[in-house]
TIRO-904594 format. One record per residue (C-alpha): chain; x, y, z; residue in three letters. Coordinates in Angstrom, 1 decimal, decimal comma, always signed. Layout:
BEGIN
  chaine       x       y       z  residu
       A       X       Y       Z     ALA
...
END
This chain:
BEGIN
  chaine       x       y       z  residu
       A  +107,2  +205,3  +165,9     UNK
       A  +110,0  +206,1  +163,4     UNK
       A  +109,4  +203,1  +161,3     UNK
       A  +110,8  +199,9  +160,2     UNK
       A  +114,4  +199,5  +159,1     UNK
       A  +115,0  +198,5  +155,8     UNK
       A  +116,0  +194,7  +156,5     UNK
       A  +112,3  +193,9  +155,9     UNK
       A  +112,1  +194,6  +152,3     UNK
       A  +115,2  +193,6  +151,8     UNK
       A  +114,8  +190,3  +153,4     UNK
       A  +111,4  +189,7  +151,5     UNK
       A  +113,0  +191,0  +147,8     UNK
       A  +115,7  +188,4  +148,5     UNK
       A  +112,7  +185,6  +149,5     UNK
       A  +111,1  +185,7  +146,3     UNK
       A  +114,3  +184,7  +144,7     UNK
       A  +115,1  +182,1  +147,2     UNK
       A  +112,3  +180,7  +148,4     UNK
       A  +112,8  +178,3  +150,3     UNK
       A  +109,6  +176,6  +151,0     UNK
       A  +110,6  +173,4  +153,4     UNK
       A  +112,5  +176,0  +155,9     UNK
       A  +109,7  +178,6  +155,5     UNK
       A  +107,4  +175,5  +156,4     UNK
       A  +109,3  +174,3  +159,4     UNK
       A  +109,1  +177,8  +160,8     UNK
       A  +105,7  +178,3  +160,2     UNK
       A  +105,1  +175,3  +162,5     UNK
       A  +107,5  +175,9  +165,3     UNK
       A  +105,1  +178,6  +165,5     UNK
       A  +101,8  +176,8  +165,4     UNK
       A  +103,4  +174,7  +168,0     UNK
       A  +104,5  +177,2  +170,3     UNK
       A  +100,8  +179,5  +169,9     UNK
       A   +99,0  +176,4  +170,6     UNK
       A  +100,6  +175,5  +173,8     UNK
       A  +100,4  +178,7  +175,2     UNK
       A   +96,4  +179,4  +174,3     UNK
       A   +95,7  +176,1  +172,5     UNK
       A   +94,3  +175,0  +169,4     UNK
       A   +91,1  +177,1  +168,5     UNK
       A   +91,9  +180,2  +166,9     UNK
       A   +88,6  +181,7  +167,6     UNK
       A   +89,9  +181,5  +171,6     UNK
       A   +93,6  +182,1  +170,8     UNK
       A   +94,2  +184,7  +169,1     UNK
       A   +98,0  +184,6  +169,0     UNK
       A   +97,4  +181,4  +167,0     UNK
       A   +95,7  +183,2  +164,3     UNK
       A   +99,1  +184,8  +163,6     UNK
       A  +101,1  +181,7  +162,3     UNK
       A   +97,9  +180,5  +160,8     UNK
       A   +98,1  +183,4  +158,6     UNK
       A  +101,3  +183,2  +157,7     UNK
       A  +100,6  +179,1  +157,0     UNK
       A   +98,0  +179,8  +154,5     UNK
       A  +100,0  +183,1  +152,9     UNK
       A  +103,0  +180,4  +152,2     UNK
       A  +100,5  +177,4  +151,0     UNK
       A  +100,9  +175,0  +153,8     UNK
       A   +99,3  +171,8  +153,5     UNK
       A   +96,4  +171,5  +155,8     UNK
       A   +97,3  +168,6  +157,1     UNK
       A  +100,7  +169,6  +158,1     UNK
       A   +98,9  +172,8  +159,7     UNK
       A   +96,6  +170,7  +161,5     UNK
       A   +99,3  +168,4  +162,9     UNK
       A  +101,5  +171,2  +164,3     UNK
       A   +98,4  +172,7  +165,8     UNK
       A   +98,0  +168,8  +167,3     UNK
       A  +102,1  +168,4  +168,6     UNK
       A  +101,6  +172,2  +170,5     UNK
       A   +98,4  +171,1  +172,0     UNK
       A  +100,0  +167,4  +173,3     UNK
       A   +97,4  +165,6  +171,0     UNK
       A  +101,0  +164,4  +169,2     UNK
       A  +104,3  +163,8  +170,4     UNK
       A  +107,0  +166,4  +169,3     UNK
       A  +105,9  +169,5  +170,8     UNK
       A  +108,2  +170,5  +173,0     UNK
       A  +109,2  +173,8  +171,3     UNK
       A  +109,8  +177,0  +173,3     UNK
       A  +110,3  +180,6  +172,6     UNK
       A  +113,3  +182,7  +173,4     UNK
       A  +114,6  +186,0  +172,7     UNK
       A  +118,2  +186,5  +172,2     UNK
       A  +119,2  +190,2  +171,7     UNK
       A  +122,6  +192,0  +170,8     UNK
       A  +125,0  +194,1  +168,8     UNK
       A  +125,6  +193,8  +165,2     UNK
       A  +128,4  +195,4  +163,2     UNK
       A  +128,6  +199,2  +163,8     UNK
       A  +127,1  +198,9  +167,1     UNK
       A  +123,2  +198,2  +165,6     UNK
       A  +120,9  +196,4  +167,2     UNK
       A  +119,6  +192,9  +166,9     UNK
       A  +116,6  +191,1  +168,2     UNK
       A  +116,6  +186,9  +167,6     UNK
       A  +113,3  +185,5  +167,8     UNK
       A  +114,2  +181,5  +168,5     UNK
       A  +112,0  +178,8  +168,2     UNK
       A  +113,5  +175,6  +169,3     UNK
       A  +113,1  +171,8  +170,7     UNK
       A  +117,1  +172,1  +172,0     UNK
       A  +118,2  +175,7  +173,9     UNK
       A  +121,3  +173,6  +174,7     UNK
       A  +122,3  +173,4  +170,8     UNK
       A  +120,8  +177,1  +169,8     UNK
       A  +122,3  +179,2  +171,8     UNK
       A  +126,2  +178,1  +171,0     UNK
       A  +125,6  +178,1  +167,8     UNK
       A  +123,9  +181,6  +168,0     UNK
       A  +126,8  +182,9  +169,8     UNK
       A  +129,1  +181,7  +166,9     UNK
       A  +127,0  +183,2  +164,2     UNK
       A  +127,3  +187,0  +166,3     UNK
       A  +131,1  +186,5  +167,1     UNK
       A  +131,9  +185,2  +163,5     UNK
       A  +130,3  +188,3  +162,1     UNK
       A  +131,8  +191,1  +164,6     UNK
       A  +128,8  +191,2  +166,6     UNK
       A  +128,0  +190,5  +170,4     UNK
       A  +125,2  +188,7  +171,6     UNK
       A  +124,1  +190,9  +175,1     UNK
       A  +122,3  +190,2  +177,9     UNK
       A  +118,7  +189,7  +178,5     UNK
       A  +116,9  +193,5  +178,1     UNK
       A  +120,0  +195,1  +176,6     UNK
       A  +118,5  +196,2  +173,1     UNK
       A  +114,5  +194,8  +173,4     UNK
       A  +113,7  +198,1  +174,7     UNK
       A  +114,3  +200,1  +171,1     UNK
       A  +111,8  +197,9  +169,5     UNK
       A  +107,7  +197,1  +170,0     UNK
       A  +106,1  +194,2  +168,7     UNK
       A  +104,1  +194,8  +165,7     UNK
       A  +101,9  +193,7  +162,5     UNK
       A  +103,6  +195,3  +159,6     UNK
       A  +101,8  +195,1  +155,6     UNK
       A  +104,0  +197,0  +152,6     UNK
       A  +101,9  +197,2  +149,4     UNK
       A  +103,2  +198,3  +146,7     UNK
       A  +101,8  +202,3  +145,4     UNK
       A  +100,5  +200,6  +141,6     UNK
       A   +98,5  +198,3  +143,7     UNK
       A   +96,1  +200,6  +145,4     UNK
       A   +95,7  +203,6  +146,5     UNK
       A   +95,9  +205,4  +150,0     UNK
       A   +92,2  +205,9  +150,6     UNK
       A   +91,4  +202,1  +149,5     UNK
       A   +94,3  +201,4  +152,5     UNK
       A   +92,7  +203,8  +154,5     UNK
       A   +89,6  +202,7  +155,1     UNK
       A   +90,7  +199,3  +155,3     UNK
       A   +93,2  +199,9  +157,9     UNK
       A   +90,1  +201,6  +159,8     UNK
       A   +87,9  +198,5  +159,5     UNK
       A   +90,5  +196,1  +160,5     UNK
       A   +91,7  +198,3  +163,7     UNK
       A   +95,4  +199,0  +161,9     UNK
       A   +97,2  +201,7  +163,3     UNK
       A   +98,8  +203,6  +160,4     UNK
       A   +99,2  +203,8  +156,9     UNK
       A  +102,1  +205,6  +155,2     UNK
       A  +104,0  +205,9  +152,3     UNK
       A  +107,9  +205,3  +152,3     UNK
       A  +109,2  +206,2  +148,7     UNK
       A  +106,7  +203,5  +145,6     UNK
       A  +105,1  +201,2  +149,1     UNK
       A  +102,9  +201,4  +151,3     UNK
       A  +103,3  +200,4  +155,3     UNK
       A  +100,5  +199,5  +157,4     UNK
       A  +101,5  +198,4  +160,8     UNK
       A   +99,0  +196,9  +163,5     UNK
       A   +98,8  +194,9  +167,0     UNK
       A   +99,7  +191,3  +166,1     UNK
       A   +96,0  +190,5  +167,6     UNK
       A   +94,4  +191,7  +164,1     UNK
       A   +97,5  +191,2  +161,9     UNK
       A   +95,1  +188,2  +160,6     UNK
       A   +92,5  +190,2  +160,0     UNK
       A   +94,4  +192,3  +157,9     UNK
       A   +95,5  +190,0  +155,8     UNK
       A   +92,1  +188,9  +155,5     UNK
       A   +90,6  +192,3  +154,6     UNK
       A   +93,8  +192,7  +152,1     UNK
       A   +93,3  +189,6  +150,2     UNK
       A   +89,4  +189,9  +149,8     UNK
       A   +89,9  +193,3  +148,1     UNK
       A   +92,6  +191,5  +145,7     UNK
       A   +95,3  +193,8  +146,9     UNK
       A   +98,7  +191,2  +147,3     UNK
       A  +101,5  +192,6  +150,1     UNK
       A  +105,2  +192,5  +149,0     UNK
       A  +106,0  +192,2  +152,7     UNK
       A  +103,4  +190,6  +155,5     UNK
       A  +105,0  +189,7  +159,1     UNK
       A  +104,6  +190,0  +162,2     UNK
       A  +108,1  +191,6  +163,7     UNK
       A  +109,8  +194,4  +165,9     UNK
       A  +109,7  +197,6  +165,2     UNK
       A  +112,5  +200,1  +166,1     UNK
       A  +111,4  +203,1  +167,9     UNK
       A  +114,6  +205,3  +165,8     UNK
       A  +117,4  +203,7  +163,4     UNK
       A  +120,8  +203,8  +162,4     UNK
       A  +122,1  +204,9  +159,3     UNK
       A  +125,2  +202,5  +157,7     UNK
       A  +127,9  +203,3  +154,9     UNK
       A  +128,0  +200,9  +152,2     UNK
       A  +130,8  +199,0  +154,2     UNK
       A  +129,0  +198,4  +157,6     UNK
       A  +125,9  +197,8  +155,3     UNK
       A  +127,1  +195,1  +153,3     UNK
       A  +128,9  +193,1  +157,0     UNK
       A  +125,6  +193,6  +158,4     UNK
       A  +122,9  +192,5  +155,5     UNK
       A  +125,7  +189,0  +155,5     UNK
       A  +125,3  +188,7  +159,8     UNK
       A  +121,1  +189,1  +159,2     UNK
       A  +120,6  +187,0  +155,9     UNK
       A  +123,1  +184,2  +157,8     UNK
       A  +120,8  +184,9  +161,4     UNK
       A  +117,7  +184,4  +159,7     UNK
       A  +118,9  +180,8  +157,6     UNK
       A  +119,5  +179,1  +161,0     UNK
       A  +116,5  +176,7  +161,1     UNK
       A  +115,8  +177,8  +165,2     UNK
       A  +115,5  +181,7  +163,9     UNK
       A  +112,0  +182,9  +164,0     UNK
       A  +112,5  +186,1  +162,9     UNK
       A  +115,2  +188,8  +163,2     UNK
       A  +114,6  +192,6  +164,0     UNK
       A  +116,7  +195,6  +163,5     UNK
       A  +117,6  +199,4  +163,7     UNK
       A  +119,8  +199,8  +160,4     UNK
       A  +119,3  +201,5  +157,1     UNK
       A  +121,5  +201,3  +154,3     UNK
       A  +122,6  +203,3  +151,0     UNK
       A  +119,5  +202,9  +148,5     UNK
       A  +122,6  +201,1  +146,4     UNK
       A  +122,5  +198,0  +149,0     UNK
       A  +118,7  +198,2  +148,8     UNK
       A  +118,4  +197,7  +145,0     UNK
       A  +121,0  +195,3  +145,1     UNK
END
């Protein structure tokens, strides 16, 4: 695996600034929703649920609301009917892009997804046309002052991670989504505190941009991932370190 592109960080630098808890929120229980109806509500039986449920308590979700998404995916509630789609495509300068949608209406997303790739010289693609470059994964940065390698090491081991490596002052540990909550867990009981903690897709190689294409595509992704149905979005790109530190 050649590693993550560099949208990650930047997307999670750019969080802390803006964070927008309500829409953070909302996603977080489109995905309760969704893992519930597939496997239902008991996290010890589903484990895809323990995934969202991680990311709920990382973001301080109110239990209740945790408990009623968890209710509306189940059908204890009404207001579950949420499904899961994957819209893939070209961004500017030919990179990839992978749409993770979470919605109640396909017949409203998926205009208004199209608009969003034509508006920003992309082109959404059809079904299989870029999901093969990228694998579904767990991935943890940490940054170097907050602990060391063989700390990581050894927890990555216990936890049944798949690799720890350093990409210039972080840290990545990427794992199979099934023990990205135990991960998390491990992480937080030795007091170590990610900068970046998601479940996404991982490119298999990536593209390197000029400033020019980097700036068009950083505006298409930060514009992709503020549309409420967007779960996540994945892709191959890296950009000047000027863009990063931006």
């Amino acid at each position: 695996m050649a590693g993550h592109s560099h949208w990650a960080g930047i997307k999670h630098k750019k969080a802390l600034i803006d964070n927008k808890r309500g829409k953070v929120w909302s996603k977080i229980a489109k995905a309760l929703m969704v893992a519930a109806k597939l496997g239902g509500g008991d996290p010890t039986t589903n484990p895809r649920l323990r995934v969202p449920l991680a990311d709920a308590r990382a973001a301080r979700m109110p239990k209740d609301n945790i408990e009623r998404a968890i209710k509306k995916g189940t059908g204890e509630l009404d207001g579950g009917d949420v499904e899961e789609i994957l819209y893939e495509g070209y961004g500017p300068g030919g990179v990839a892009i992978l749409c993770e949608i979470m919605t109640d209406n396909r017949n409203r997303t998926a205009p208004e997804l199209r608009k969003l790739f034509d508006v920003h010289g992309g082109k959404l693609g059809a079904t299989g046309c870029v999901s093969y470059l990228f694998e579904r994964k767990g991935l943890v940065a940490i940054s170097a002052t907050a602990a060391d390698e063989e700390q990581l090491m050894e927890i990555a081991l216990e936890t049944g991670a798949d690799d720890v490596k350093r990409e210039d002052e972080t840290f990545e540990i990427t794992c199979d989504p099934d023990v990205y909550a135990d991960l998390l867990s491990a992480l937080e009981a030795a007091g170590i505190e990610p900068t970046v903690k998601e479940v996404t897709r991982i490119p298999s190689s990536t593209v390197d941009l000029d400033v020019e294409q980097g700036q068009k595509v950083l505006k298409f992704m930060e514009a992709l991932d503020d549309h409420d149905d967007v779960q996540s979005v994945s892709s191959n790109f890296n950009v000047p370190k000027e863009l990063m530190d931006a």
